[in-house]
matplotlib code that plots the C-alpha trace (Angstrom):
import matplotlib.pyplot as plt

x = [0.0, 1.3, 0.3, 0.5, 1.4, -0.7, -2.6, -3.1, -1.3, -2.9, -5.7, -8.0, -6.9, -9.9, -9.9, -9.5, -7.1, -10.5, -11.6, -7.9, -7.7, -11.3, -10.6, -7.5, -9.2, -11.1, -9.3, -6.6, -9.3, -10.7, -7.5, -6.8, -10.1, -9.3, -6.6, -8.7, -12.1, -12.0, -9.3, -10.2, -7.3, -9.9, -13.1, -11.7, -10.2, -13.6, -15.3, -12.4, -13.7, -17.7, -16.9, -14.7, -18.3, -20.5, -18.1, -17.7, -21.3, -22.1, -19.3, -20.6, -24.5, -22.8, -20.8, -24.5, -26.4, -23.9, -23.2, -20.8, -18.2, -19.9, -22.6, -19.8, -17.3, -13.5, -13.4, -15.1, -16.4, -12.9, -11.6, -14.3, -13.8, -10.0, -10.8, -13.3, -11.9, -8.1, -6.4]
y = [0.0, 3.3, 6.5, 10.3, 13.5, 14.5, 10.8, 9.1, 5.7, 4.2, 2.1, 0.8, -2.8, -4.2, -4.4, -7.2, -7.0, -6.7, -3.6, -2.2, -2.2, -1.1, 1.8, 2.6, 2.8, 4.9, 7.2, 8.0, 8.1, 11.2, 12.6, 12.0, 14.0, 17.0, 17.5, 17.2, 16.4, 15.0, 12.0, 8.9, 6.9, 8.3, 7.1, 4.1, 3.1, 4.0, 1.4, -1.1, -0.4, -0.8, -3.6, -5.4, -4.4, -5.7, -9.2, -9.2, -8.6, -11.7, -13.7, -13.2, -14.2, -17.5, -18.0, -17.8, -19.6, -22.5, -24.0, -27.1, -27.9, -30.3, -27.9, -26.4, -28.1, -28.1, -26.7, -23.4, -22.1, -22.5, -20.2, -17.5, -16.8, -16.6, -13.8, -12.0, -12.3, -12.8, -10.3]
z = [0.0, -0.9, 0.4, -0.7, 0.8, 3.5, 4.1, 7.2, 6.3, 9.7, 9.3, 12.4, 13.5, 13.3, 9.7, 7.1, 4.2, 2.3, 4.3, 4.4, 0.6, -0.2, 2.3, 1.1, -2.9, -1.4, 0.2, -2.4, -5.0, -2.5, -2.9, -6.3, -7.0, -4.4, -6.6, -10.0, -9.5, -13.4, -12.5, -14.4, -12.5, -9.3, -11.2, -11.7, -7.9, -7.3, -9.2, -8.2, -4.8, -5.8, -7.4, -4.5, -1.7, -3.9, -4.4, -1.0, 0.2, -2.5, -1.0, 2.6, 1.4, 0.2, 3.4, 5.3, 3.3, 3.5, 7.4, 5.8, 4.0, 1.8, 0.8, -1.6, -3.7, -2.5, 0.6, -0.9, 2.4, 4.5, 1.4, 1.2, 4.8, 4.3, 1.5, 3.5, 7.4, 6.8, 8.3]

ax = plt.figure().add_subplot(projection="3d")
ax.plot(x, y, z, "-o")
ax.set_aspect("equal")
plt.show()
C-alpha cells in the first residue's frame, strides 16, 4: 500500500485486508479527485472499490447460506472466509 502526501497511512486494527484495501481505494481516489475532481485513474479506484463491496457482500450471502463444508465443492467455504476475514 502506498500513500501520498498528506494521508493518514494508519488504518484501524480491526480491519480485514478486504476492508484495508477497499478503504484505502477509497481514500486515495478522494484525494486524487481534491486535486482534479476529473481523474479517471480516481473514477476508476472508485469502481475497483464498488466492485470489491459488492463481491464481497455476495461472498458473505454465500458464506451464510452455507453452514458445511460439503454444501460447496473443494473446501469453498474455508476459502471465502480466508478472502473476507483474513487479516
Amino acid at each position: 500500500m502506498t500513500t501520498m502526501d498528506n494521508e493518514d497511512p494508519a488504518l484501524p486494527d480491526d480491519l480485514s485486508v478486504l476492508d484495508a484495501c477497499m478503504t484505502c481505494l477509497s481514500d486515495d481516489a478522494a484525494l486524487l479527485h481534491s486535486k482534479n475532481p476529473e481523474d479517471e485513474v480516481a473514477d476508476n479506484m472508485l469502481k475497483a472499490e464498488e466492485l470489491m463491496r459488492e463481491m464481497a457482500d455476495l461472498l458473505a450471502a454465500v458464506l451464510g447460506s452455507f453452514t458445511r463444508d460439503d454444501d460447496l465443492p473443494d473446501n469453498l467455504l474455508p476459502r471465502i472466509h480466508a478472502v473476507l476475514y483474513r487479516t
